[in-house]
C-alpha positions as CSV (number, residue, x, y, z in Angstrom):
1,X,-31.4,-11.4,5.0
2,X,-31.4,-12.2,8.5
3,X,-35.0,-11.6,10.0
4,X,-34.9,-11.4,14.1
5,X,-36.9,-9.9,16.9
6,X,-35.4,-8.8,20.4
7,X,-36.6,-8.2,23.9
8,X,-34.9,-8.1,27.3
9,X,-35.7,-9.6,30.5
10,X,-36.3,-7.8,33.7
11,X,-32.5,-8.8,34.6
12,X,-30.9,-7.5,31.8
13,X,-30.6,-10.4,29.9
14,X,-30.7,-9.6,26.1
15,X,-32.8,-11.9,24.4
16,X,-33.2,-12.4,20.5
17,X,-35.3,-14.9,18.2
18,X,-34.3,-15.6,14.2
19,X,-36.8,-18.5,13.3
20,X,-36.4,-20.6,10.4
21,X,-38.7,-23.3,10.3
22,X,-36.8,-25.0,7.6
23,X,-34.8,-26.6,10.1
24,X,-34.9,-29.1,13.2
25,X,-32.7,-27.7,15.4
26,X,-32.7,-24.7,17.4
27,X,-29.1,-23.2,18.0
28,X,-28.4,-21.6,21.2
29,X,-25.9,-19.1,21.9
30,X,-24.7,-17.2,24.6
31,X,-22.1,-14.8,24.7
32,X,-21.0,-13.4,27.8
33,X,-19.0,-9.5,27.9
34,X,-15.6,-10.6,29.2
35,X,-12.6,-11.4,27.7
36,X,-8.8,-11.6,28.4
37,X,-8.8,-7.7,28.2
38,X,-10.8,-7.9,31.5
39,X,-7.6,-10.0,33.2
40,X,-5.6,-8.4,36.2
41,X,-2.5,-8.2,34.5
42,X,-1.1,-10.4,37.4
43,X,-4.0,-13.1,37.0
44,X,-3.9,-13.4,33.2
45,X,-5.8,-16.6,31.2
46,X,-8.4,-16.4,33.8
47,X,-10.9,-16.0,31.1
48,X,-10.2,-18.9,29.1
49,X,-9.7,-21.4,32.0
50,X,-13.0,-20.3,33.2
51,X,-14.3,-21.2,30.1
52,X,-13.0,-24.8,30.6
53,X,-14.9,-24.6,34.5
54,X,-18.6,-24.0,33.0
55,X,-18.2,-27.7,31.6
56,X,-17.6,-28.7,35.1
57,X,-20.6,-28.8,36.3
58,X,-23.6,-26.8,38.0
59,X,-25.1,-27.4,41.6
60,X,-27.8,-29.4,40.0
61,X,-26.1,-31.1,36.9
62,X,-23.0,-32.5,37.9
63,X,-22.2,-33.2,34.2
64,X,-22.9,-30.9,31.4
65,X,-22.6,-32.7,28.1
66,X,-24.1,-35.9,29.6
67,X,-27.9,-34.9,29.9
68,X,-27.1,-32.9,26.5
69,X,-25.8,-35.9,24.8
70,X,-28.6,-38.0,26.0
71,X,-31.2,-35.3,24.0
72,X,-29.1,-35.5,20.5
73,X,-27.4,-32.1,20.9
74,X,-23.7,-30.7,20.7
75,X,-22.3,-28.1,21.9
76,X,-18.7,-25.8,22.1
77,X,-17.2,-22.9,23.4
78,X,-14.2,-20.1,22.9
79,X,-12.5,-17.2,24.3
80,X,-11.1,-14.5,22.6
81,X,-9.5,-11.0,23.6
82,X,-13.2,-9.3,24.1
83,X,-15.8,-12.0,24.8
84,X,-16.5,-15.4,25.9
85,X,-19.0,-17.5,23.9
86,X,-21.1,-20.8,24.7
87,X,-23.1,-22.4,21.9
88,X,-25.3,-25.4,21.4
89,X,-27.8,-27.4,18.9
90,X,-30.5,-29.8,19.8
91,X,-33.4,-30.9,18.0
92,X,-36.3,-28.7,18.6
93,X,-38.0,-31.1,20.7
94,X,-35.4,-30.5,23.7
95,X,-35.0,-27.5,23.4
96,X,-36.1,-26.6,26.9
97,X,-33.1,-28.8,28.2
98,X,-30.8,-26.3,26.7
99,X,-32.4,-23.5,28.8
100,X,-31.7,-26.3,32.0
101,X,-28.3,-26.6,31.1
102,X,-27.6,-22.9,30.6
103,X,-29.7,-21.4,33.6
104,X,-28.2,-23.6,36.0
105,X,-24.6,-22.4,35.2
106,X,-25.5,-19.2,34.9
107,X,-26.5,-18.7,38.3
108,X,-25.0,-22.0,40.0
109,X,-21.6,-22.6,38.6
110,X,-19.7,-25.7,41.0
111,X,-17.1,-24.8,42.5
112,X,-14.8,-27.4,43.5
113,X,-11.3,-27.9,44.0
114,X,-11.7,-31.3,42.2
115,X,-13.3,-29.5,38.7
116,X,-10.2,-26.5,39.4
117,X,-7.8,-29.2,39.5
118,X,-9.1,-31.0,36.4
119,X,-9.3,-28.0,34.5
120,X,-6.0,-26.8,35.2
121,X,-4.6,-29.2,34.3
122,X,-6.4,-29.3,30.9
123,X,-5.4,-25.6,30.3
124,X,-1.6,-26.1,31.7
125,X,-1.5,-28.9,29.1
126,X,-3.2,-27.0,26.5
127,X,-0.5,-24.3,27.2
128,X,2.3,-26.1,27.0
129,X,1.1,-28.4,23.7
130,X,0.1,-25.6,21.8
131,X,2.1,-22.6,22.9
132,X,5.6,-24.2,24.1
133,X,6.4,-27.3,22.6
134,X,4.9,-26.5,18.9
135,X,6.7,-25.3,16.3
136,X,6.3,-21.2,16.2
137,X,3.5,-21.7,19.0
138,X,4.8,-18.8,21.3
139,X,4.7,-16.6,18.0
140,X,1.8,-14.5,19.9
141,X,3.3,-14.9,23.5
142,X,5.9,-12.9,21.7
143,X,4.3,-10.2,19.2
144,X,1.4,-9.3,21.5
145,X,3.5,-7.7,23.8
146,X,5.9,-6.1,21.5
147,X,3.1,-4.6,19.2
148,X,0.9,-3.5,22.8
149,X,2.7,-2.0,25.6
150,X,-0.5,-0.6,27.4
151,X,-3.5,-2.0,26.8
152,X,-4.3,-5.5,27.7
153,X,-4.3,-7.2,24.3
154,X,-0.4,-7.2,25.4
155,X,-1.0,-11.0,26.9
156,X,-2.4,-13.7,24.6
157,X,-6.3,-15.4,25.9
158,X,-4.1,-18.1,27.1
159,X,-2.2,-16.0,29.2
160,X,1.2,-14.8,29.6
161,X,2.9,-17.7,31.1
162,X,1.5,-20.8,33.2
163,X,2.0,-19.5,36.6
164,X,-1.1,-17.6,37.1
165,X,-3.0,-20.4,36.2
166,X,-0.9,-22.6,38.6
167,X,-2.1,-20.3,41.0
168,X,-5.4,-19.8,40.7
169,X,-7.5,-20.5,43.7
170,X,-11.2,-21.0,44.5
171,X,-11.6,-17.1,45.5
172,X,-10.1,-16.2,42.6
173,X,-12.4,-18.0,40.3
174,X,-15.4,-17.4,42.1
175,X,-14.6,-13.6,41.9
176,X,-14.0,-13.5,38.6
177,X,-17.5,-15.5,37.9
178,X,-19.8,-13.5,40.3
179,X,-18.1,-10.1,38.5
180,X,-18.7,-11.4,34.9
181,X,-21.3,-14.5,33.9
182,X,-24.4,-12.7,35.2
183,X,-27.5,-12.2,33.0
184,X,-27.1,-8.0,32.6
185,X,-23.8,-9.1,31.2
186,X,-24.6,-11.7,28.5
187,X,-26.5,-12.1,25.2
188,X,-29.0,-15.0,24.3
189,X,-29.7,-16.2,20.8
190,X,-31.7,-18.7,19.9
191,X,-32.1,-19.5,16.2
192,X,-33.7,-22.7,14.0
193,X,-37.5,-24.0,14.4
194,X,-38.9,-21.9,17.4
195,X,-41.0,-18.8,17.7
196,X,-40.9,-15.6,19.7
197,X,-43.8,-16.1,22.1
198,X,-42.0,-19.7,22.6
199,X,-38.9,-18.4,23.4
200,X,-40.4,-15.6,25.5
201,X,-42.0,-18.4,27.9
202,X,-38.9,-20.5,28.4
203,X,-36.3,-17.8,28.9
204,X,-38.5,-16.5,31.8
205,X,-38.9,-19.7,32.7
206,X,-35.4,-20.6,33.0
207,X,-33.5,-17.7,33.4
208,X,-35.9,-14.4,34.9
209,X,-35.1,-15.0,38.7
210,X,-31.6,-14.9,37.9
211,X,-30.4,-11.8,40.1
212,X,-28.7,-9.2,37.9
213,X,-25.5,-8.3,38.8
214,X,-23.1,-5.2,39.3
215,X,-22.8,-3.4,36.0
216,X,-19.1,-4.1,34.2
217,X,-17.6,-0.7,33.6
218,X,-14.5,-1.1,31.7
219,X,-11.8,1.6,31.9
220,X,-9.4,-0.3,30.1
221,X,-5.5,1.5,29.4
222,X,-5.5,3.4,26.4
223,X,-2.6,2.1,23.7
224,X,-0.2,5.2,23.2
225,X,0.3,6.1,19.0
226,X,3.7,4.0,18.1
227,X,5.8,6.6,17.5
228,X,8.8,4.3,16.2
229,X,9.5,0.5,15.0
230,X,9.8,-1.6,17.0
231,X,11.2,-5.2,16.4
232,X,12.3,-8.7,18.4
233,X,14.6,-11.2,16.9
234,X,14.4,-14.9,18.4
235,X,16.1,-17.9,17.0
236,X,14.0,-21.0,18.2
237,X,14.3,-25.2,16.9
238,X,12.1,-25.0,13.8
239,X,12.1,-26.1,10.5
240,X,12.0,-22.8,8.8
241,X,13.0,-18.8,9.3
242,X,9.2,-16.9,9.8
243,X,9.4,-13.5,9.5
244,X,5.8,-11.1,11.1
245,X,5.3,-7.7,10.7
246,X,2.2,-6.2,12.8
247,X,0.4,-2.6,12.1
248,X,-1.3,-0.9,14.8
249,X,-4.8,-0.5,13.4
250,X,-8.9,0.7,14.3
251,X,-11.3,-1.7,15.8
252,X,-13.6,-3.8,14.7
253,X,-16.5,-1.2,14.5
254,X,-14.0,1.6,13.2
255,X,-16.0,2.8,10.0
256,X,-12.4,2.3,7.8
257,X,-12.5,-1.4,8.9
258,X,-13.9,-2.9,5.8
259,X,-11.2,-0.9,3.6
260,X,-8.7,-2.2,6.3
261,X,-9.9,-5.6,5.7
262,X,-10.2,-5.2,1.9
263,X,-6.0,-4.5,1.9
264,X,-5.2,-7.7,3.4
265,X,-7.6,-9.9,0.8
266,X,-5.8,-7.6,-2.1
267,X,-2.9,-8.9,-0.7
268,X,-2.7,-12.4,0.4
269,X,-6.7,-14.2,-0.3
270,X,-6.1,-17.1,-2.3
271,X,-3.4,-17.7,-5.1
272,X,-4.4,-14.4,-7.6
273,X,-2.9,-12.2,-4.3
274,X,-0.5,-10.2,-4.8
275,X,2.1,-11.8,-2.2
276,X,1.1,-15.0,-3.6
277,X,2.0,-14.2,-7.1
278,X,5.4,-12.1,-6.5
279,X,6.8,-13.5,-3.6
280,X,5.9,-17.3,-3.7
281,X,5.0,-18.0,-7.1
282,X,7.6,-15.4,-9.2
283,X,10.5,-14.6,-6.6
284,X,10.2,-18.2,-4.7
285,X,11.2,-16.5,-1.2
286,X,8.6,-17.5,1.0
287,X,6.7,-21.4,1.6
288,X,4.1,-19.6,2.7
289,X,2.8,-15.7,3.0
290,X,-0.6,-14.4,4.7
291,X,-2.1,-11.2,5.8
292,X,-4.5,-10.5,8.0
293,X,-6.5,-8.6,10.9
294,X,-6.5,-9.5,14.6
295,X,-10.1,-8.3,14.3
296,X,-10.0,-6.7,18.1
297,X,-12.4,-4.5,19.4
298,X,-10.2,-1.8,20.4
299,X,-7.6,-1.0,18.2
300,X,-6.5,-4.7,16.2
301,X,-3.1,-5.2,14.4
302,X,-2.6,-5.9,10.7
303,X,-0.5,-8.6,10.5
304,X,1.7,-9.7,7.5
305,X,3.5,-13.1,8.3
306,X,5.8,-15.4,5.9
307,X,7.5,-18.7,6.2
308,X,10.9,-18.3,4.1
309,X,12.1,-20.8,1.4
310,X,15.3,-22.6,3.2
311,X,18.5,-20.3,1.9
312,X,16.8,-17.1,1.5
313,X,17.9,-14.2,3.7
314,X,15.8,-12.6,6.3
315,X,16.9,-9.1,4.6
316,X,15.9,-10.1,1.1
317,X,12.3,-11.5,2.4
318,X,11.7,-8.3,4.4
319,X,12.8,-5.9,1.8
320,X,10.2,-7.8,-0.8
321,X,7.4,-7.3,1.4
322,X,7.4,-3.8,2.1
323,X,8.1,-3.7,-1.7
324,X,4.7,-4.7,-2.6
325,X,3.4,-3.0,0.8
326,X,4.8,0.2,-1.3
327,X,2.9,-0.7,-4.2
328,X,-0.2,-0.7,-2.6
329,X,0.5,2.5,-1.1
330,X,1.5,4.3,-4.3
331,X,-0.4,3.1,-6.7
332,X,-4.7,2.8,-7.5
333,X,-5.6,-1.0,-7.7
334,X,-7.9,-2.1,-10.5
335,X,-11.2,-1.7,-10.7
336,X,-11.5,-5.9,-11.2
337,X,-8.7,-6.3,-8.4
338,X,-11.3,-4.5,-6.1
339,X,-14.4,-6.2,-7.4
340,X,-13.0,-9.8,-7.1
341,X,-12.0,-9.2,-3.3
342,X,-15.7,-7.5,-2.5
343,X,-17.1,-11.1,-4.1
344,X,-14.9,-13.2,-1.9
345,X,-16.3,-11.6,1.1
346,X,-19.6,-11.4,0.1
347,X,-19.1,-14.8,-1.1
348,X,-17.5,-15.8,2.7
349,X,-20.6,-13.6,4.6
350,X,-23.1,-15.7,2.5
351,X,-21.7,-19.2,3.5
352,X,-21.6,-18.1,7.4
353,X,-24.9,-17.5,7.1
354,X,-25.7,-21.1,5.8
355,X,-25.8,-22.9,9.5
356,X,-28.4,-21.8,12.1
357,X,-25.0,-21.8,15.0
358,X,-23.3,-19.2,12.7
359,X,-26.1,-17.2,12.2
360,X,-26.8,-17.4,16.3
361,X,-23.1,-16.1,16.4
362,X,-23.3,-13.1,14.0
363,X,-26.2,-12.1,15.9
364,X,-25.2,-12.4,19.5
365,X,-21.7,-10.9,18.1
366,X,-23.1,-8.0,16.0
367,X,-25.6,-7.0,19.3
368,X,-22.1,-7.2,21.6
369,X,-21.0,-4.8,19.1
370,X,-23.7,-2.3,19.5
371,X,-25.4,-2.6,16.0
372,X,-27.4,-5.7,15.4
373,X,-28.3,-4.5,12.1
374,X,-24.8,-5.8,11.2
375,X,-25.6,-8.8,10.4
376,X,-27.6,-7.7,7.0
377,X,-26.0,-4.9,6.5
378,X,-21.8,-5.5,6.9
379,X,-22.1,-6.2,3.2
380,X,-22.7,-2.9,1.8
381,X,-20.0,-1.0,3.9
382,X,-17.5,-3.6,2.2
383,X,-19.4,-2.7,-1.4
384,X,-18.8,1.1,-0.4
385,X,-15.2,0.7,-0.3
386,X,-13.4,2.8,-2.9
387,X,-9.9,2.2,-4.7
388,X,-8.9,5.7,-3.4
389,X,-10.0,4.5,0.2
390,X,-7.5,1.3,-0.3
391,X,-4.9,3.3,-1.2
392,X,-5.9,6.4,2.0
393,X,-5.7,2.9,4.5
394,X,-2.6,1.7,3.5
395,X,-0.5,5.2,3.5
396,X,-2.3,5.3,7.1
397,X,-1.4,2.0,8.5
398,X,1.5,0.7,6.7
399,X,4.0,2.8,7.9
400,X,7.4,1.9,9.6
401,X,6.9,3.5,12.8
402,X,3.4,2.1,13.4
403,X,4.7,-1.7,12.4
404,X,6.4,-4.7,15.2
405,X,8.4,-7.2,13.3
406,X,9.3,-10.2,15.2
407,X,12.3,-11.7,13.5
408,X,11.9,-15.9,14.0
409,X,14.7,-17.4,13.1
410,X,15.5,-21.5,13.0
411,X,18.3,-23.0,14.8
412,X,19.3,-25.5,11.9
C-alpha cells in the first residue's frame, strides 16, 4: 500500500508527497504531458532530443549533473510516445538542491546553438547506433507505420528519419519548450524521508512564481478500425529470419487492459508459456519468441515477435503461431494457467514498488493517467480477470484483419 497526499500550486503544478522515513533519500520525479504524439509530423523526435537539451543547462546552472553530483545524487530521464519523465535521488539533506536544479530548467532552459549542436549530435548518433547500424534496430521505424496510418504513434520517439533533427533550429526548440515544459503541464513527486508541510514550503519556494502557461489541448488523429492485414517484407544483413505480428489494441486505461495483458503472460512469460513450450522447446522453430503490449495511451498494439531457428521457413513459423494464437481463442485456459500469470504480476507490481524512484514513477504516471488510486489498486483489476474474459480478448484482438506482420528476413 502506497500512502500519498496531493495538493496543487497556484500555477497548476501538481504536487504529491509519499513519505517513508525508512529511507535517506528522497526521489524526485517529474513528468511532463508531452510525448512524440505531440510532434508535427514534419518535425518528428523533437521530444526526445529535447529531453537530451534540459541536461544542457539553465540560465543559472550552466551544468546540471555537476552541482547534483557534488550533493551525492543521481539522476535520469526518458521519452516515450505520451510523456517525458525527469527523475532524481539525493540524500535528504539536499534535497532543496533538487528543487534548484529542477525550477531553474523549468522556467529557464539555455538556449544555445553550442548545447543544440552537442545534443544533436548525441541524438544523430544515438539514431544511427541504435536504429541503423544494429542488427533488427529499424524493426519499429518499420512496424509503427505499417500497424498506424493516422495517428501519430506511426513515427518511433526517435523519430522517423534523421533529417528533422538535422534541421532543427533554435525557434523550433524554443517553441516546442515554451508550448510544453510549463508547470500546468507537469507532475511533481517527491517520495523517501520528507514530509508534506516540508515539501509544501520548498515547492513554493522553488517553483510558485513560475508563470503557468497556455493549456495543451490535444486533438490528436483518430486511428481508423483495420479493416484488412496488412504486411511488409524486408530482407536486411542479420544473423537470423525475425518474423512480428502486431494487433491493434485499447489503451492503457481501457478497462479490458489487464485481460489484454494477462494473454501475452499466458503466452510468452517465462519458460512454462505456451510459445515457449511448443514452439521453442517441442517444435524447435524459433531461438527466441515474446509477446507483448506497446502499453500506449491511445490505442497500443499487441505484439508477437520470434527469431527463427536457421533452416526453418518463414511459412512454417507463421502458421505455428497463429496455431497456438487459435488455441487461445478456442479453448478456456486452466484455472492454475490463470492463477500462475496473476502471481507473476502481482509478483512484478510488488518489486516495483520496492525502490522509492519507482514508487515516484507509478505515482507521477498513474496521476498522468487520471486515477492515482492506481497505484494500490492495479492489482485487483488483474485478480478480476476471468478465463472467459481471456478467451472474449483474444477472439477480439487476435484477428487477421486487425494484425501487421513485418516479414524480416536475413540476407545470408
Amino acid at each position: 500500500m502506497i500512502e500519498f497526499e496531493r495538493f496543487k500550486l497556484n500555477n497548476g503544478l501538481k504536487v504529491i508527497v509519499h513519505t517513508d522515513v525508512s529511507t535517506p533519500l528522497v526521489s524526485m520525479n517529474i513528468l511532463y504531458n508531452v510525448g512524440s504524439r505531440d510532434e508535427d509530423p514534419e518535425k518528428t523526435g523533437f521530444a526526445h532530443l529535447f529531453e537530451h537539451l534540459m541536461f544542457g543547462g539553465s540560465v543559472n546552472i550552466k551544468k546540471y549533473d555537476e552541482p547534483l553530483e557534488r550533493v551525492g545524487g543521481e539522476n535520469n530521464a526518458f521519452t516515450n510516445n505520451d510523456v517525458t519523465d525527469y527523475y532524481l535521488t539525493v540524500p535528504r539533506q539536499n534535497l532543496e538542491t533538487a528543487f534548484w536544479l529542477e525550477s531553474d530548467r523549468m522556467l529557464n532552459l539555455a538556449f544555445s546553438k553550442r548545447s543544440l549542436e552537442v545534443q544533436r549530435n548525441v541524438v544523430i548518433e544515438e539514431f544511427k547506433q541504435s536504429y541503423l547500424n544494429k542488427p533488427y534496430g529499424d524493426v519499429w521505424l518499420l512496424l509503427r507505420p505499417l500497424a498506424y496510418t493516422t495517428h501519430p504513434y506511426r513515427w518511433s520517439t526517435i523519430g522517423k528519419s534523421i533529417e528533422p533533427i538535422q534541421q532543427a533550429t533554435i525557434e523550433d526548440v524554443k517553441d516546442f519548450y515554451a508550448r510544453f515544459y510549463n508547470p500546468n503541464n507537469a507532475i511533481m513527486v517527491l517520495a523517501g524521508n520528507t514530509t508534506v508541510d516540508e515539501i509544501k514550503v520548498l515547492a513554493e519556494r522553488w517553483f510558485g512564481s513560475i508563470p503557468a502557461g497556455e493549456e495543451v489541448i490535444r486533438n490528436l488523429p483518430q486511428e481508423p478500425v483495420q479493416m484488412e492485414p496488412r504486411s511488409l517484407t524486408v530482407e536486411r544483413d542479420v544473423p537470423l529470419d525475425c518474423l512480428y505480428k502486431a494487433y491493434h489494441m485499447g489503451g492503457k486505461m481501457d478497462k479490458d487492459y489487464p485481460a489484454i495483458d494477462l494473454v501475452s503472460d499466458v503466452l510468452s512469460n517465462g519458460n512454462s508459456s505456451r510459445l515457449y513450450q511448443s514452439l521453442i522447446k517441442e517444435q524447435q522453430l524459433f531461438s527466441d519468441i515474446n509477446a507483448f503490449l506497446t502499453g500506449d495511451e491511445d490505442g497500443g498494439l499487441f505484439v508477437v515477435t520470434g527469431k527463427l531457428i536457421k533452416g526453418v521457413k518463414m511459412e512454417a513459423a507463421e502458421a505455428a503461431i497463429l496455431e497456438q494464437l487459435n488455441k487461445i481463442k478456442v479453448d478456456l485456459i486452466t484455472e492454475s494457467e490463470l492463477q500462475k500469470v496473476k502471481n507473476k504480476v502481482e509478483s512484478l507490481m510488488t518489486f516495483n514498488e520496492m525502490r522509492i524512484q519507482d514508487r515516484a514513477l507509478n505515482l507521477a504516471y498513474a496521476e498522468h493517467l487520471g486515477d492515482i488510486n492506481m497505484v494500490n489498486d492495479d492489482i485487483l483489476r488483474y485478480q478480476a480477470v476471468t478465463s472467459e474474459q481471456i478467451r472474449e480478448m483474444a477472439n477480439e484482438i487476435l484477428r487477421p484483419e486487425n494484425c501487421s506482420t513485418l516479414y524480416y528476413y536475413s540476407k545470408s
